[in-house]
C-alpha positions in Angstrom: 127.9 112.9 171.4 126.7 112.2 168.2 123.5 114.3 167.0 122.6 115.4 163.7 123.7 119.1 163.9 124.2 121.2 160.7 127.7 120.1 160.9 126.4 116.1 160.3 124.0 117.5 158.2 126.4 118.8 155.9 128.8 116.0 155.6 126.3 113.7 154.9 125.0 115.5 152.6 128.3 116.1 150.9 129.3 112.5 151.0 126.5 111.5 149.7 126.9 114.1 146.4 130.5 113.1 146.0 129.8 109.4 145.7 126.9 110.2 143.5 129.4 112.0 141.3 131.8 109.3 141.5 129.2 106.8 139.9 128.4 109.5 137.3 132.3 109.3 136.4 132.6 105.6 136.3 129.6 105.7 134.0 131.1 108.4 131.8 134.4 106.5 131.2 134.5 105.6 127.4 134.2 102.0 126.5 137.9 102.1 124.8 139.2 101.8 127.9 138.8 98.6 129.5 137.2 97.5 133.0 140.7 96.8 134.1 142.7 100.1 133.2 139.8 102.1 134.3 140.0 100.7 137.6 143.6 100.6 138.1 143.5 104.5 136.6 140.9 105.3 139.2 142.5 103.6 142.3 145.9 105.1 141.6 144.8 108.7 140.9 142.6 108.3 144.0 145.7 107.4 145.9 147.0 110.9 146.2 143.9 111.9 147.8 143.6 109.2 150.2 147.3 109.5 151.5 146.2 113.0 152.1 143.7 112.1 154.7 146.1 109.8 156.2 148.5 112.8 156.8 145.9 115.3 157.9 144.6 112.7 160.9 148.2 111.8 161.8 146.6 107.9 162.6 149.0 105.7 160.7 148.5 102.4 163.1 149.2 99.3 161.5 149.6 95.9 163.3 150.7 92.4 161.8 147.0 91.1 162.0 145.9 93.0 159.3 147.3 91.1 156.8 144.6 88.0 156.2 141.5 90.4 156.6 142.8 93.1 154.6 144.0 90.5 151.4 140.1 89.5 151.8 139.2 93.1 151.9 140.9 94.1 148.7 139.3 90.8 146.9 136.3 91.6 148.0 136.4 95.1 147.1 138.2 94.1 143.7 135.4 91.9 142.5 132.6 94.8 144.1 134.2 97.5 142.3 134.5 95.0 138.6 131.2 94.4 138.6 130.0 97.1 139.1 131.9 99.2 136.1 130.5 96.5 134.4 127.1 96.7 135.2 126.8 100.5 134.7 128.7 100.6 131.4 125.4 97.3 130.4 122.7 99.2 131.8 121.1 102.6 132.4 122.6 104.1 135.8 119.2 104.7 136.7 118.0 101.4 137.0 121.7 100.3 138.3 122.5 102.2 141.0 119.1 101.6 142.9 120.0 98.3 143.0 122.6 99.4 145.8 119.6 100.4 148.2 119.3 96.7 148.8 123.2 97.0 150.4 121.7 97.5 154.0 119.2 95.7 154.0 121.6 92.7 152.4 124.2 93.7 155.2 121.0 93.5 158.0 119.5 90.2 157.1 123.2 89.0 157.2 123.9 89.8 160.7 120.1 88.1 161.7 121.9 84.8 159.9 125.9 85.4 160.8 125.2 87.2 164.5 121.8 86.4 165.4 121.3 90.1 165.0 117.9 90.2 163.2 116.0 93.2 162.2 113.5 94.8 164.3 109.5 94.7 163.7 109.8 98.3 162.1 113.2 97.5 160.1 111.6 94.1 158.2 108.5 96.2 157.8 111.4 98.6 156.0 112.7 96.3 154.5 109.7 94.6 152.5 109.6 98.4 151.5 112.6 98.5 149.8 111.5 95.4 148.0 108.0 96.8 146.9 110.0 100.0 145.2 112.4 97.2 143.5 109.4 95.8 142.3 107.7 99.1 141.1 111.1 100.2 139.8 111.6 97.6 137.2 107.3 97.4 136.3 107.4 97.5 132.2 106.3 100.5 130.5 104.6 98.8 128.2 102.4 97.3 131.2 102.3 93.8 133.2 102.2 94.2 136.5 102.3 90.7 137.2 105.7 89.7 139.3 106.8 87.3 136.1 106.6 90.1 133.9 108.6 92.2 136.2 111.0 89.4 136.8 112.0 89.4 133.5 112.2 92.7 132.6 114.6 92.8 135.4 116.8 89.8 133.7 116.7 91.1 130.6 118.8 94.3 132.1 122.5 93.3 131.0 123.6 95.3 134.0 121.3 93.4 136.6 123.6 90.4 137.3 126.5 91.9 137.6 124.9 94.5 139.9 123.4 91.9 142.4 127.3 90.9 142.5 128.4 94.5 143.7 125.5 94.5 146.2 126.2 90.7 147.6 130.3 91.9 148.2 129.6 95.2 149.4 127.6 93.5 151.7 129.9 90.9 153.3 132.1 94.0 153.6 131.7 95.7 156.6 132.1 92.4 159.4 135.9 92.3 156.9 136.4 96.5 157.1 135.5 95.9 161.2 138.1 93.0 161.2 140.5 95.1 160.0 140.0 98.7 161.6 140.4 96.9 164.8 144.4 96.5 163.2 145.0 99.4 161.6 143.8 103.3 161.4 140.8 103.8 159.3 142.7 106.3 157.0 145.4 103.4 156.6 143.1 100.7 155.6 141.5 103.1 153.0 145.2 103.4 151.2 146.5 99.8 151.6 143.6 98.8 150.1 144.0 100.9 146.7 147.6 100.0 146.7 146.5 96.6 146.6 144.1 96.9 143.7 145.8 98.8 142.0 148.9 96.8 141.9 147.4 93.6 141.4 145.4 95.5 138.3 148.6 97.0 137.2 150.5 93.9 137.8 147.4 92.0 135.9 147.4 94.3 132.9 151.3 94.3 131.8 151.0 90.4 132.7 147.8 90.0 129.6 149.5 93.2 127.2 152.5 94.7 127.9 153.5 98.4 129.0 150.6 99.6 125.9 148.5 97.8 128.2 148.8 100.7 130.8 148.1 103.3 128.2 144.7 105.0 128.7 142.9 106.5 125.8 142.8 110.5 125.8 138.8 111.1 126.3 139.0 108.9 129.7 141.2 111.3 131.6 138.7 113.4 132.4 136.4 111.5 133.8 139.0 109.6 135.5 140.3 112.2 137.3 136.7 113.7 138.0 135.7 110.1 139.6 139.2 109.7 141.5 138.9 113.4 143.2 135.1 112.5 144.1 135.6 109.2 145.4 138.5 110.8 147.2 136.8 113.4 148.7 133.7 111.1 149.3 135.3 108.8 151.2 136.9 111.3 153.2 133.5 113.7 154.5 132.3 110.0 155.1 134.7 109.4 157.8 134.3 113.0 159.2 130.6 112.6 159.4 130.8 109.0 161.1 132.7 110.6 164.1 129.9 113.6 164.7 126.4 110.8 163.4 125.2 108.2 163.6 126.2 105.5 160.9 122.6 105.0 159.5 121.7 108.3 159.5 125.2 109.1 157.0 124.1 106.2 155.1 120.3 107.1 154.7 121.4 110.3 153.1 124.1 108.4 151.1 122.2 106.1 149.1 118.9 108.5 149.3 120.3 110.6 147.8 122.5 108.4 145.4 118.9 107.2 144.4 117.4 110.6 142.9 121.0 111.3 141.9 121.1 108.4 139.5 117.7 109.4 137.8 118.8 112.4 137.3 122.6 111.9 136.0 120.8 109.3 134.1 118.5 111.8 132.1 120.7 114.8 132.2 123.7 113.0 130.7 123.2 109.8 129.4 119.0 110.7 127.8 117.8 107.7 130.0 113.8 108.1 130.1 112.4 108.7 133.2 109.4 106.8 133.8 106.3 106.4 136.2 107.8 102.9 137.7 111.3 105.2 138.2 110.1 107.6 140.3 107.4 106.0 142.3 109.9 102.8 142.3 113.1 105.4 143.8 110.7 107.1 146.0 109.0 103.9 147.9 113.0 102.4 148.2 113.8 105.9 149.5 111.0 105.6 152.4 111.7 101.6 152.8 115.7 102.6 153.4 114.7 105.6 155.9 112.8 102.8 158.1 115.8 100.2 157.6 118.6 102.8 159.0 116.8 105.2 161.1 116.0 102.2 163.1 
């Protein structure tokens, strides 16, 4: 039975901290190191951690009709996981990573079109909340409330493109993931598909620059390391808390959190301001996202 015990509570909880450590990593990754080798640094040290898991729940299933879904996985998760070291690197994390709060409600709208799934009264009320703290979220300081003003304040955020990219893939991700769980162990489809990357960034990297191209500089070990054990570890109270709660519920506290994380990773790390729009912005998504899942 799934219920929200202080077991769930817990996991979630911790899930939700690891992955907001994991973007404070990926954000903390020096610039000499390029897109690319950060990547393939971060999917092969979080390879280790993932085989791990794979040991621990002894599920190694793997059937023959995993291998179209999963080669779409992996390019979808390529591209996701690109953009958005790309977009956090452009822009301040706190005005990046709430951009990921429009994941479920992306991922619900899709079903409506794809499955004929569509949201109920209470989740599009939820979801035109999300949108409102968006809105708020990206209101100049300098005033101009009006939705053209906001609009381009929002373009003008180097990261912001990019960022809708990571939220449009992560979003066609799940009906994929579901695709392929149904042919292989959860734990096994979480390491095939960092094997993948990594080799095809590996393979990508001495293809553009040689064996130097593999050499990362000295200042992004730590924070590589830091992100890959987080990730790791992330990844793995996720799938712990899915067997004991309820999807939504994990995921409400995942990005929730994630939310007042990146404000304040942002400020206490990278001196990003924190502003009126932030917080009343983070706080109305916050509500709008507890509406979406809880429902």
């Amino acid at each position: 039975m799934l219920t929200l015990g202080l077991p769930a509570l817990t996991l979630s909880i911790g899930c939700a901290v690891a992955y907001s450590a994991a973007d404070y990593f990926r954000k903390a990754i020096p610039l000499s190191a390029s897109a690319p080798l950060a990547l393939f640094y971060a999917f092969v040290l979080e390879t280790p951690v993932l085989a791990a898991w794979l040991l621990v729940s002894g599920d190694i299933r793997l059937t023959a009709d995993y291998v179209w879904p999963g080669l779409v996985a992996a390019l979808i998760g390529l591209g996701a996981n690109m953009f958005f070291i790309i977009a956090v690197r452009r822009s301040p994390l706190s005005l990046m990573v709430p951009l990921l709060a429009l994941i479920p409600v992306t991922t619900t709208l899709l079903g409506g079109a794809a499955l004929g799934e569509w949201p109920k009264p209470l989740q599009g009320v939820g979801i035109v909340t999300v949108v409102v703290g968006l809105f708020i979220l990206y209101i100049p300081t300098d005033g101009g409330f009006h939705p053209l003003h906001v609009w381009r304040h929002f373009l003008r955020e180097p990261g912001a493109r990019p960022m809708i990219g990571v939220v449009t893939l992560w979003s066609l991700s799940p009906p994929v993931d579901k695709v392929c769980v149904a042919a292989s162990s959860v734990g096994m489809h979480g390491l095939l598909q960092l094997m993948i990357l990594w080799i095809t960034l590996g393979g990508w990297l001495l293809f553009r620059g040689g064996p130097r191209a593999l050499i990362a500089p000295r200042a992004a070990w730590k924070p590589l390391i830091g992100g890959a054990l987080a990730a790791g570890l992330a990844y793995g109270l996720q799938l712990a808390a899915y067997k004991i709660a309820l999807v939504g519920i994990v995921e409400l506290f995942k990005r929730s959190i994630g939310l007042v994380s990146a404000l304040i990773f942002g400020r206490a790390y990278f001196q990003e301001k924190i502003t009126g729009p932030k917080i009343a912005g983070i706080a109305v998504m916050a509500a709008g996202l507890a509406i979406v899942l809880a429902n």
